[in-house]
Structure formats: C-alpha cells, structure tokens
DRENBA-27276 format. One record per residue: x, y, z of N, C-alpha, C in turn. Coordinates in steps of 0.1 Angstrom, whole numbers, padded with zeros to 4 digits, always signed. Example, Ala and Ser with C-alpha at 12.3 -4.5 7.8 and 13.67 -1.06 7.14 Angstrom:
% residues 2
+0132-0057+0078+0123-0045+0078+0132-0033+0078/+0128-0022+0071+0137-0011+0071+0129+0000+0079/
***
This chain:
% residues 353
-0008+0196+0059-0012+0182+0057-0020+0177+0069/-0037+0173+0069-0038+0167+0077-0031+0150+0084/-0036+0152+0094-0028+0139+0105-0040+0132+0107/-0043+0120+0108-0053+0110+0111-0046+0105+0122/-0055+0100+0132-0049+0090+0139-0052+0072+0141/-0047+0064+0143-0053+0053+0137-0057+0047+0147/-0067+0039+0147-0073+0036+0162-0071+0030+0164/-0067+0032+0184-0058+0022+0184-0046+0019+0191/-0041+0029+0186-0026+0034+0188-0023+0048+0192/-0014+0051+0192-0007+0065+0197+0000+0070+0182/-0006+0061+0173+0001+0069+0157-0006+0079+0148/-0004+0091+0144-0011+0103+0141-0002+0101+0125/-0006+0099+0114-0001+0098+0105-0010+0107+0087/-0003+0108+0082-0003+0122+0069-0014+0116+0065/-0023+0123+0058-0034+0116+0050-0031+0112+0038/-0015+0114+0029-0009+0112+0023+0004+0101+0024/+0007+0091+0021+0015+0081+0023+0024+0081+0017/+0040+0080+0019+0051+0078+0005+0054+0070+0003/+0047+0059-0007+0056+0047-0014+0066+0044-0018/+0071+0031-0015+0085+0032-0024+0087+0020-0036/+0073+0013-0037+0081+0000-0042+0085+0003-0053/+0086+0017-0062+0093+0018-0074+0107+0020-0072/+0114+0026-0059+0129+0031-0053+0138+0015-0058/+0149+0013-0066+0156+0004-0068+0149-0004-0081/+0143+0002-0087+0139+0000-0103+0135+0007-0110/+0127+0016-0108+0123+0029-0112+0131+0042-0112/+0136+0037-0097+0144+0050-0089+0155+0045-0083/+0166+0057-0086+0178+0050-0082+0175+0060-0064/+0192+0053-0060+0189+0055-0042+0189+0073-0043/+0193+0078-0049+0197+0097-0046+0181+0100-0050/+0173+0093-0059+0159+0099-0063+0151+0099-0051/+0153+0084-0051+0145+0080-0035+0146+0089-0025/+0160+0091-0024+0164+0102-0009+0157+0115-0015/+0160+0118-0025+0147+0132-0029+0135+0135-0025/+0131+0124-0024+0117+0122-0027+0116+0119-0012/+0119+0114-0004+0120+0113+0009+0122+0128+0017/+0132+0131+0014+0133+0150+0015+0122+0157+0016/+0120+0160+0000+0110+0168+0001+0093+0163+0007/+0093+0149+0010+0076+0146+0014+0077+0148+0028/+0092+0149+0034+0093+0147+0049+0090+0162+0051/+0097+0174+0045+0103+0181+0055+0096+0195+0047/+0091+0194+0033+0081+0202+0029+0067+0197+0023/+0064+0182+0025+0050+0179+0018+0042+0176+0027/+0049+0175+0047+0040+0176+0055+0036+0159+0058/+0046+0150+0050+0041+0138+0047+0051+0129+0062/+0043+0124+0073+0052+0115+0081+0055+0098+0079/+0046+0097+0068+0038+0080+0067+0051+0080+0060/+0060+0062+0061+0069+0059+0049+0060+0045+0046/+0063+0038+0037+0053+0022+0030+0067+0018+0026/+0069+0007+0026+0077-0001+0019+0072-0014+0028/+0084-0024+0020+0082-0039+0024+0098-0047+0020/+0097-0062+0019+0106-0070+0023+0110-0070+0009/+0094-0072-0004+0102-0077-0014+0104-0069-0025/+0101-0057-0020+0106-0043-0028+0118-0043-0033/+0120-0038-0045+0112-0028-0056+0104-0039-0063/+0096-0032-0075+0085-0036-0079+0085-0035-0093/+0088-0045-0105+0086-0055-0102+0097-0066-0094/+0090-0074-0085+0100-0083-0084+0110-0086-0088/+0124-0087-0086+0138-0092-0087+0142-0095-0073/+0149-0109-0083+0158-0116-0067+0169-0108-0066/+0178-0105-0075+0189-0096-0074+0187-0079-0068/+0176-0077-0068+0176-0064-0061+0167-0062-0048/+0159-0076-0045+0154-0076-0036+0154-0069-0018/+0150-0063-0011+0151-0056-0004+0163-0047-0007/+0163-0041-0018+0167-0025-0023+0162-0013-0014/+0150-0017-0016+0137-0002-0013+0139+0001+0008/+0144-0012+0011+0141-0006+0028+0157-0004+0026/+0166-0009+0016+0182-0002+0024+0182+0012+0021/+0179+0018+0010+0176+0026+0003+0169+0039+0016/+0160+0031+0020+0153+0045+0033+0164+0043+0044/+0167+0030+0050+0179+0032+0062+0191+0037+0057/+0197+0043+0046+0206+0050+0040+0201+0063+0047/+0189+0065+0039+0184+0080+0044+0183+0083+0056/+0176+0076+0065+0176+0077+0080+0185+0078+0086/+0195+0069+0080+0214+0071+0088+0215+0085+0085/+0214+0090+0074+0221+0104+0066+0212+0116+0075/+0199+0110+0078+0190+0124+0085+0195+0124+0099/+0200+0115+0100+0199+0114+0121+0189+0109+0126/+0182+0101+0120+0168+0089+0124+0175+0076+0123/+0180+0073+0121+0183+0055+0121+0184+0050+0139/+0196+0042+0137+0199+0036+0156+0202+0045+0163/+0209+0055+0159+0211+0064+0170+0206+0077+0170/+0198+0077+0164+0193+0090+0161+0178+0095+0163/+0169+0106+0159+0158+0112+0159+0150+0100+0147/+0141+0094+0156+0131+0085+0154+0118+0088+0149/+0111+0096+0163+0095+0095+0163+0089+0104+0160/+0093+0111+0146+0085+0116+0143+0084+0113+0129/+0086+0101+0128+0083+0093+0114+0074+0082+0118/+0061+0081+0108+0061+0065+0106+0063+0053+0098/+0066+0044+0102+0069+0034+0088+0067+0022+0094/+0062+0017+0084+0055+0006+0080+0065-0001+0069/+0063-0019+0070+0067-0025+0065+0065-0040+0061/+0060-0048+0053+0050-0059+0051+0063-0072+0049/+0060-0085+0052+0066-0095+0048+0057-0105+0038/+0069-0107+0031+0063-0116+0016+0062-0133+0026/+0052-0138+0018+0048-0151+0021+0049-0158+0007/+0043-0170+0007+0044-0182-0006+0044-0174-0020/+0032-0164-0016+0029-0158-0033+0044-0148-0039/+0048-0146-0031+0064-0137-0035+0077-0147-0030/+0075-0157-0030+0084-0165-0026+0095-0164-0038/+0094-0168-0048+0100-0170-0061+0109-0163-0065/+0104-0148-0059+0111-0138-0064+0121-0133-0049/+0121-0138-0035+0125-0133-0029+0144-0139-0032/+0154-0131-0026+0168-0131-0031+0172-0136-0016/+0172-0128-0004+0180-0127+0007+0174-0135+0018/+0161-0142+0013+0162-0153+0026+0151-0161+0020/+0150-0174+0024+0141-0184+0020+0127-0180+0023/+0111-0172+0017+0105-0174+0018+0092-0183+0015/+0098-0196+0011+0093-0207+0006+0082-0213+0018/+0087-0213+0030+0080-0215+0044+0066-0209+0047/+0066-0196+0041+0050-0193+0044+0055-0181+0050/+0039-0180+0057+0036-0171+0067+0038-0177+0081/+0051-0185+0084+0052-0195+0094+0062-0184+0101/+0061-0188+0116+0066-0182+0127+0082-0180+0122/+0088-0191+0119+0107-0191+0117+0104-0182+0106/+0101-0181+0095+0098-0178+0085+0098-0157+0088/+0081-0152+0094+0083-0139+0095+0093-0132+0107/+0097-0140+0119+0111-0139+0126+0123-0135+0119/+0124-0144+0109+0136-0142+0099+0136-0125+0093/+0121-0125+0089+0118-0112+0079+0122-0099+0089/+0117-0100+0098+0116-0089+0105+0126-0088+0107/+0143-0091+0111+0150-0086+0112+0160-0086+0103/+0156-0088+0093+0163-0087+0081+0156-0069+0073/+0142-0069+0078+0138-0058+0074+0150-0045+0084/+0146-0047+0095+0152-0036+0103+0167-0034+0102/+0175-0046+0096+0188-0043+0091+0190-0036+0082/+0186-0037+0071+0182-0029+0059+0172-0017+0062/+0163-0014+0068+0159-0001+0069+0173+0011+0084/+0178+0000+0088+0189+0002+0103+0179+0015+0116/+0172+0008+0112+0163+0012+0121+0161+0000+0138/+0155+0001+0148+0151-0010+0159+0141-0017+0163/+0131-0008+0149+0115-0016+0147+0108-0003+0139/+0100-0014+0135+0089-0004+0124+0079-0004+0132/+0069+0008+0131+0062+0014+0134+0046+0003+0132/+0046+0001+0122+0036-0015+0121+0043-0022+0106/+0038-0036+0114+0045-0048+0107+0033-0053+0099/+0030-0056+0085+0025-0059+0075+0021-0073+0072/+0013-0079+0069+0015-0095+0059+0009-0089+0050/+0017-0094+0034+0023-0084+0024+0006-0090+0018/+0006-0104+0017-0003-0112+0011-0011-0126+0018/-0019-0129+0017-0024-0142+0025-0017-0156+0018/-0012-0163+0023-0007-0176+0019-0019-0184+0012/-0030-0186+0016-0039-0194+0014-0044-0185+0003/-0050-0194-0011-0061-0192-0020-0069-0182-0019/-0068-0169-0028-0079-0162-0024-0086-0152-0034/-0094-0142-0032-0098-0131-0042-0097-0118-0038/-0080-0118-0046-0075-0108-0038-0064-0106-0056/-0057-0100-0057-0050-0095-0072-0060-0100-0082/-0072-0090-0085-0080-0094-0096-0086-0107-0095/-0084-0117-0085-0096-0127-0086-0109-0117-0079/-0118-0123-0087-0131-0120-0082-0142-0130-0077/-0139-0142-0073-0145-0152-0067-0137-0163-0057/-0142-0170-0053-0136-0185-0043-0142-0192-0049/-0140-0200-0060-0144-0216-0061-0148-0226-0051/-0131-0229-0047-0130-0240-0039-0118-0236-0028/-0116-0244-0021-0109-0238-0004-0098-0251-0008/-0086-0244-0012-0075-0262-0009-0066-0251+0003/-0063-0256+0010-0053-0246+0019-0046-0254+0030/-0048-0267+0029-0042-0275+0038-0033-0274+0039/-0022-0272+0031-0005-0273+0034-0001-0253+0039/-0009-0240+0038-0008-0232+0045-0004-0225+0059/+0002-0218+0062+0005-0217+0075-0009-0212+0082/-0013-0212+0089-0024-0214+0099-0024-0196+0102/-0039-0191+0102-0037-0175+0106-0031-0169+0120/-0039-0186+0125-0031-0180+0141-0019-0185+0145/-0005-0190+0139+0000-0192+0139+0013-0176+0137/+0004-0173+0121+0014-0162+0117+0010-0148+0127/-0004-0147+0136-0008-0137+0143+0001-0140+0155/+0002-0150+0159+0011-0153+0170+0029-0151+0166/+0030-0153+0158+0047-0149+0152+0047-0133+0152/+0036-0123+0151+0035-0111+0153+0033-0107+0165/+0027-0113+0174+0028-0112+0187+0040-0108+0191/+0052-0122+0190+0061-0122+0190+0071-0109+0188/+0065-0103+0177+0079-0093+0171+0068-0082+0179/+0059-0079+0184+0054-0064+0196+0058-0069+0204/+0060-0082+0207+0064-0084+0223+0077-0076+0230/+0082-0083+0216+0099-0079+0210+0100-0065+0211/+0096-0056+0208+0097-0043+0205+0099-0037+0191/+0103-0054+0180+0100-0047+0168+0094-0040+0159/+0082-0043+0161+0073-0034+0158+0063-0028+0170/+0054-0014+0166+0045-0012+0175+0030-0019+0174/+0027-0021+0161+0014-0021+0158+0017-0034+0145/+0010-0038+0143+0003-0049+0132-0010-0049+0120/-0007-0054+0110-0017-0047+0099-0017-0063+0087/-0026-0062+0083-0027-0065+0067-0029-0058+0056/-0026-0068+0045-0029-0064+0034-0031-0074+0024/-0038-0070+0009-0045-0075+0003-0055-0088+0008/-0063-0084+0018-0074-0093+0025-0084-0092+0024/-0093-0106+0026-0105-0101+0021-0114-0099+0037/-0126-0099+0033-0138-0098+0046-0134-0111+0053/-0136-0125+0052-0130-0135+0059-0120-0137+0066/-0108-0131+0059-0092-0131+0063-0092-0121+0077/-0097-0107+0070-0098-0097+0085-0106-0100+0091/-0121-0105+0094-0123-0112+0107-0121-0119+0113/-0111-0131+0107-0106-0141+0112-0094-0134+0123/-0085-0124+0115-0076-0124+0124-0081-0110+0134/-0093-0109+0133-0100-0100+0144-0104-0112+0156/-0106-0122+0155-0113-0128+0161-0102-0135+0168/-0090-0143+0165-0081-0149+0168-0077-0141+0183/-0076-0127+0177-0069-0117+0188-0079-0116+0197/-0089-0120+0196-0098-0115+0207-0098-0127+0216/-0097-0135+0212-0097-0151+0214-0086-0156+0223/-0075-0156+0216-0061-0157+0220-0055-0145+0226/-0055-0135+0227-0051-0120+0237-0043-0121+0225/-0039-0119+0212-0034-0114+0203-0034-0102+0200/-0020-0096+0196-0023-0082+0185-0032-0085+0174/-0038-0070+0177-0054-0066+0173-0047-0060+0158/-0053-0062+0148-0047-0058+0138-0051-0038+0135/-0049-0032+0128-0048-0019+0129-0056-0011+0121/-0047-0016+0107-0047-0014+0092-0048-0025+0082/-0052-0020+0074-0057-0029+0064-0051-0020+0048/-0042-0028+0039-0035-0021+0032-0039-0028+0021/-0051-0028+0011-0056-0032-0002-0058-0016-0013/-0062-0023-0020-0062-0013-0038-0072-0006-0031/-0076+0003-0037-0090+0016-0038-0086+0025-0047/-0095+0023-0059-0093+0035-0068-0104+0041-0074/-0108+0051-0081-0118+0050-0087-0122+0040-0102/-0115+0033-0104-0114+0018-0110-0118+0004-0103/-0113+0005-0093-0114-0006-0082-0118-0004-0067/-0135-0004-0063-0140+0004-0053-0146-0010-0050/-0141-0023-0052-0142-0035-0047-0139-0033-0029/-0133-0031-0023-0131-0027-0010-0143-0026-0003/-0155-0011-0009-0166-0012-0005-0176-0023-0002/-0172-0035-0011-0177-0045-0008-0178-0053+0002/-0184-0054+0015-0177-0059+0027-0165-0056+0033/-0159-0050+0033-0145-0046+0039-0148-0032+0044/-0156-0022+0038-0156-0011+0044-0160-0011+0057/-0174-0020+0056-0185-0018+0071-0168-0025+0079/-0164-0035+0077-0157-0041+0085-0148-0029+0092/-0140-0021+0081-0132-0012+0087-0134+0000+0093/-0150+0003+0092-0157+0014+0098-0159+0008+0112/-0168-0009+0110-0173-0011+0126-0160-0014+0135/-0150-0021+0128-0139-0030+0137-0126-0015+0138/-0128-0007+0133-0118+0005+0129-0104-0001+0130/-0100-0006+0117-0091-0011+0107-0095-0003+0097/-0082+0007+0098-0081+0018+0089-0076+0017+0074/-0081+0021+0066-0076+0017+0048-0065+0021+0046/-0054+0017+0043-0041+0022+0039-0044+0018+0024/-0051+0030+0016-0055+0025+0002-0040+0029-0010/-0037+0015-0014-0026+0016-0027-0030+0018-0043/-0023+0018-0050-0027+0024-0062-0041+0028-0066/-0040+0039-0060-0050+0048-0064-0054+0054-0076/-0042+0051-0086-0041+0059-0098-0039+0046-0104/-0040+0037-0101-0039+0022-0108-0029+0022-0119/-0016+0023-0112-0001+0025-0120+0001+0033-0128/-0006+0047-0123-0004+0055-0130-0017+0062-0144/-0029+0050-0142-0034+0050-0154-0044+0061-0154/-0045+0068-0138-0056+0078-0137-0049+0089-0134/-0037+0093-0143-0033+0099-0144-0034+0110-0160/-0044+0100-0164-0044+0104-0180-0033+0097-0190/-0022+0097-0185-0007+0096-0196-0011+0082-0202/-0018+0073-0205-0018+0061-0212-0030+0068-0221/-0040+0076-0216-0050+0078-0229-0047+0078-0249/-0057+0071-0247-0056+0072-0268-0041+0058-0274/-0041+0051-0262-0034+0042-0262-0015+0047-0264/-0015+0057-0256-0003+0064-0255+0006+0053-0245/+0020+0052-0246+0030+0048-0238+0041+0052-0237/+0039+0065-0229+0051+0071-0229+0066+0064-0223/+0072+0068-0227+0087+0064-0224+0090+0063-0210/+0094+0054-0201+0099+0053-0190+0087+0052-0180/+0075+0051-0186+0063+0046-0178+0063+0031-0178/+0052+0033-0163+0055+0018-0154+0052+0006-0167/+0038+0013-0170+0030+0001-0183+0042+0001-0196/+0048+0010-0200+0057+0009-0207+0066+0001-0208/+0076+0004-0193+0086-0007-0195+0085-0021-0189/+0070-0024-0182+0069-0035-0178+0055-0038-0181/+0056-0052-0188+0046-0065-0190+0041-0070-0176/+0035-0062-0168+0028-0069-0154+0018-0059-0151/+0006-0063-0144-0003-0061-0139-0011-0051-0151/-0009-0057-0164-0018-0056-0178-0031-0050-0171/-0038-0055-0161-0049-0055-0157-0062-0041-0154/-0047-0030-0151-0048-0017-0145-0051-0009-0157/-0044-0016-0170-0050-0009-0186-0055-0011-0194/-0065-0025-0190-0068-0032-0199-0079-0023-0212/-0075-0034-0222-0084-0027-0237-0101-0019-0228/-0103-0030-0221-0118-0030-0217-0118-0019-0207/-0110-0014-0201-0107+0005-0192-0108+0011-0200/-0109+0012-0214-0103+0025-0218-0117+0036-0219/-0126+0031-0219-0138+0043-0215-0141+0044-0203/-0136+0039-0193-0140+0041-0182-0127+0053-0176/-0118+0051-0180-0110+0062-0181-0109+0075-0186/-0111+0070-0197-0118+0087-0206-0128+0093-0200/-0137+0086-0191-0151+0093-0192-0146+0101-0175/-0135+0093-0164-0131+0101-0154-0125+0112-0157/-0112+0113-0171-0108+0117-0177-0117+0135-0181/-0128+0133-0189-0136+0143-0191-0143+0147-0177/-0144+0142-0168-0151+0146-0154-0137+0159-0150/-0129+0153-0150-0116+0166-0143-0117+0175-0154/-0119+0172-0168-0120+0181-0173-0129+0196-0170/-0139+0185-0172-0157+0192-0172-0152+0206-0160/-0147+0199-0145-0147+0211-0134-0136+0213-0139/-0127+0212-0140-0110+0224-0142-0102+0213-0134/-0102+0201-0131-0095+0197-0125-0080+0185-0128/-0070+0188-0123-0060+0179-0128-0065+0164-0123/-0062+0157-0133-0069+0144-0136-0064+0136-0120/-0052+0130-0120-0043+0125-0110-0050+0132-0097/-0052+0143-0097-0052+0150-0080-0070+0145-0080/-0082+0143-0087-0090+0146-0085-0096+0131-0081/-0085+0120-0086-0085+0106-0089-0080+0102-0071/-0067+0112-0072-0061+0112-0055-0069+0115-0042/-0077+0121-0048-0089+0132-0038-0103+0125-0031/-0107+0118-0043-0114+0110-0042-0115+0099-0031/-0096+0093-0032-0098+0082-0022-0092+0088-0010/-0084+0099-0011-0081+0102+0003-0095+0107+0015/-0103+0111+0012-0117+0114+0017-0125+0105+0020/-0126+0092+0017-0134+0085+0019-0133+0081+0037/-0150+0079+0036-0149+0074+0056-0138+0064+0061/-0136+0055+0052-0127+0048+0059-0111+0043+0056/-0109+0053+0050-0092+0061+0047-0087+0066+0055/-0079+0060+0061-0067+0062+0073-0057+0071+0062/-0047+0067+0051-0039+0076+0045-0040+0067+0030/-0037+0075+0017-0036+0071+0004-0025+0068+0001/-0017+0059-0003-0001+0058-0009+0001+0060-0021/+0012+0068-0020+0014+0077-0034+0024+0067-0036/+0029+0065-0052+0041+0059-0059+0045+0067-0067/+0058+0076-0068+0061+0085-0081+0074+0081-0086/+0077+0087-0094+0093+0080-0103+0101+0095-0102/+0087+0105-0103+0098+0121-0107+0093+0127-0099/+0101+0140-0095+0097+0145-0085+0083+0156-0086/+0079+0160-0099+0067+0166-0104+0057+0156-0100/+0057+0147-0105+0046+0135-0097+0040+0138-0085/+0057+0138-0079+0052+0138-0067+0048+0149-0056/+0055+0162-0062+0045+0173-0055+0031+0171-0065/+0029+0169-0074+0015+0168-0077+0005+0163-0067/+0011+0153-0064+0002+0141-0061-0004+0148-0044/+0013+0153-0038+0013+0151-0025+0005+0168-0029/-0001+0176-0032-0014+0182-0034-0025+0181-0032/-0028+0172-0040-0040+0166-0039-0044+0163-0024/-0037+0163-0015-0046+0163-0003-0052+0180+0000/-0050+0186-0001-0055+0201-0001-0069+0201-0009/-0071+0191-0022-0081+0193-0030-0089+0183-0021/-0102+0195-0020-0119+0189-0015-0126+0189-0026/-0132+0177-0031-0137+0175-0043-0156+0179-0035/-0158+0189-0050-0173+0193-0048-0182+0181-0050/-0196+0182-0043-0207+0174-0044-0210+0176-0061/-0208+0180-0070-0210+0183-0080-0197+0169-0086/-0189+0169-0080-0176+0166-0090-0181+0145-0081/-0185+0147-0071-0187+0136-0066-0199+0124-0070/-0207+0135-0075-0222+0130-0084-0219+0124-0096/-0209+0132-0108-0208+0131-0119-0199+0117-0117/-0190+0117-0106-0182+0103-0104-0191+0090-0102/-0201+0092-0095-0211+0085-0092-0223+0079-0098/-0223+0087-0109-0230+0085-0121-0220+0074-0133/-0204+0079-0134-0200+0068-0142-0198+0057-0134/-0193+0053-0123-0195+0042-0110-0209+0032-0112/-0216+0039-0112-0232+0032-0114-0234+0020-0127/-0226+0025-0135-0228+0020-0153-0214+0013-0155/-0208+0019-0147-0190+0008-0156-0186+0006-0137/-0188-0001-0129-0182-0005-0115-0171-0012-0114/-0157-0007-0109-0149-0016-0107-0144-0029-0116/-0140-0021-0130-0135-0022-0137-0125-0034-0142/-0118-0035-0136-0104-0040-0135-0100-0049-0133/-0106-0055-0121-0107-0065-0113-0108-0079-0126/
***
C-alpha cells in the first residue's frame, strides 16, 4: 500500500482510507472489528475516518456508535490509553447546526461555537478511548452553502452562525490541548477553505491540512476551484463516496435493489441514483467492461490517482467489499481507460449534484 504524506505534518497515511459511518447500522461492532483487522494488519491500510454523528443514517439513539465501536477495538489491540498508538491514523469530524437534530449525547444546537466543539472533542475521545485524534474535522459548515448537492448561492443569510474564526480558534484550542495533532475540513467550498486559510495566517491559527468532500466519477465538482486551491495551498483531498453509495459499483444497474443495500434499505441521499444517472452509469459501467475491469476498483482507481488525493475512503458492509475495494489501490488505470472516461465526463459532467 502506498503511504502519502500530508503536508504539513509528520503524518504518512494509506492511499486507501477505512470508513466507518456504516459500523452501528449497517455493521454490527464484531463486523467493524473485522474489517478493522483485516485493513490494519493485511490491507496495508493505517488511515481510520469516522466522526461524532456516526453511523449513517443518522439516529439519535445510536449516535456516536461508530467511534465506541473503533475504541472497543483499540482497547482489544493494545492501541487505546495505554497502549501502541502511532502507528495508526485517525481522524474524526464534529457535527454542527446541519446534524444537530439528529445528534443523541450532547446538545449540538450551538453550532460550530467554541463550548459547543470543546464539548465534542472529548466526548469523541471517550468513545474512541483514545488521548486525541490524529486530525480533528468540521463535519459541515454552519452557514448556507453549495455543498450536499446544492449547486449555487443565491443569497448569504448567516447572521445567527458561529463565526469561522471563532470555530478555527476552538481548534486551536483542542492542538493546543494535545487533542488533536492536525486540523481539517469538510464538505467546503473554495470560499469556506480560503477563509479559513487566511484566518490562520492572520491570527497564528492552525493551518488547516485536509479537506474531506465527495469525488467520484459522478461528482468531479471538486475540480471546480477546490483543486487549484488544494494543489496551490496543499490541503490534501480526503475524497468520500467514491462509488456514490455504492452505485459505481454496478449492483443498482437495470434498476436492481438488491437486498441489504444502502439505496435499498434507506430513503436518503436518492441523489447518488437518480432516474437521470442511470446512463451515466451504464456507459462507466461498459468502460470497465470494454478493458476487463471490475467496475468498483476502476471507479476506486480513478479517484485514488488524482494530483490532489491525499487518501480515498472506502465504506463496506461485507468483507468482499472490502478486500475488493482495498485492491483497487494496486490498480493503475491505462491512458486508454482514462480517455474513454474522459470522453463520457465531457458529454454527461457531474451528474448528481
């Protein structure tokens, strides 16, 4: 497995990521630990992803599942508080206003307000029983934005929001702390990450690292301003659903729903399958064909290579998934297989959105 390092820091991490927000809905805690197993200790994989208001979909009653679920495992490996640490990384994001509703174990109604991500962070590290995460996340922007399928800004209402430098400064706080080492976003747009590029340079703030939004071959919106940003400012992609819930994996084609799939048992984020994908799917679909290639890995391959892909985060339910998936970093997609991708990109772009 290659190791990237993220600039910046002293962290060397898998070009492959292990998700968890399906662990505690998808996946009970023994799957999880499976799957943690085998990506640690034979997939070559050191990156962990989780967050506060994991599993996925949202539930207040199972809310922060997904990080007790890995500090179970960490206690059990000899990594947690007293044990063999650094040779893992993990990462871990805090929910603001937009996940408020659904949050169970502590009031996220406050925002992205200093009492507010204080609270989170050590509620995360009790539940993962770890001393600090490796980098600390904001899960989502509090303020209005075009970010989960909006594709524009109207209008700016954001007055009652917590302030960017306010929540960059509550992170200050938790590196000061030793909670975390490093600092990141996610789902942000070009505005949001210069701003909080700028604050830090401004205010001697933690410099942000990572940048944790969608990239798929469905949704290559990223490219849009955010790349140069992440190329020039090097704010590395921590790119998620890559396979856009699974759907570039083939298994929904011909309007299939198989049993115990995500689109199956859950009415959310419709968006990743919509009627209007279904040729844009098919036509990736016949591209893996065309070369010999498993659909999923060639979909995985794609975004793990790109210039400004720090690591790809995988999400699996079974453990076939998931050595599948964690493959796909071995696969180098040919200039041949990259053209033909590039040719349907040209005519059907970013899909989804």
């Amino acid at each position: 497995m290659e190791m990237r390092k993220i600039h910046g820091t002293a962290l060397e991490v898998s070009k492959i990521c292990l998700g968890s927000m399906n662990w505690g809905q998808q996946n009970s805690e023994a799957e999880a630990h499976e799957q943690l197993d085998y990506a640690t200790t034979q997939g070559g994989v050191n990156f962990i992803d989780t967050a506060e208001i994991y599993p996925i979909p949202p539930d207040k009653t199972k809310q922060g599942a997904t990080e007790h679920f890995i500090g179970t495992w960490l206690a059990k490996r000899g990594s947690g508080r007293s044990g063999k640490r650094n040779d893992l990384v993990i990462a871990s994001k805090v929910a603001g206003i937009h996940h408020a509703p659904s949050m169970g174990t502590r009031d996220a109604m406050m925002g992205l307000t200093r009492k507010s991500i204080l609270a989170a962070i050590d509620g995360t590290l009790t539940r993962l029983q770890t001393d600090y995460v490796d980098i600390y996340q904001i899960h989502a922007p509090d303020r209005g934005g075009n970010f989960w399928g909006v594709r524009g800004v109207e209008e700016v209402e954001d007055s009652d929001a917590p302030s960017i430098e306010e929540t960059l400064g509550a992170l200050g706080e938790i590196v000061k702390a030793g909670k975390a080492r490093y600092i990141g976003i996610s789902n942000e747009t070009p505005w949001g990450t210069m701003e909080y590029l700028r604050l830090a340079r401004e205010k001697g703030l933690p410099r942000v690292v990572t940048i944790q939004n969608q990239y798929s071959l469905l949704n290559r919106l990223f490219e849009i301003g955010l790349s140069e940003i992440s190329l020039r400012e090097n704010v590395g992609l921590l790119a998620y659903s890559p396979l856009d819930g699974g759907v570039l994996s083939g298994k929904y084609l011909g309007g299939a729903y198989p049993p115990g799939a995500r689109h199956t048992l859950f009415d959310r984020n419709r968006r990743y399958n919509a009627p209007h994908l279904q040729p844009v799917i098919q036509a990736y679909a016949d591209i893996a064909n065309k070369h010999g290639l498993d659909y999923a890995q060639m979909a995985l391959a794609f975004v793990n290579d790109r210039a400004f892909t720090t690591s790809n985060i995988i999400g699996c339910t079974s453990m076939v998934q998931l050595k599948n998936d964690i493959a796909s970093a071995d696969l180098q997609l040919s200039s041949d297989v990259i053209a033909d991708i590039e040719k349907i990109h040209s005519v059907m772009p970013d899909m989804h959105a």
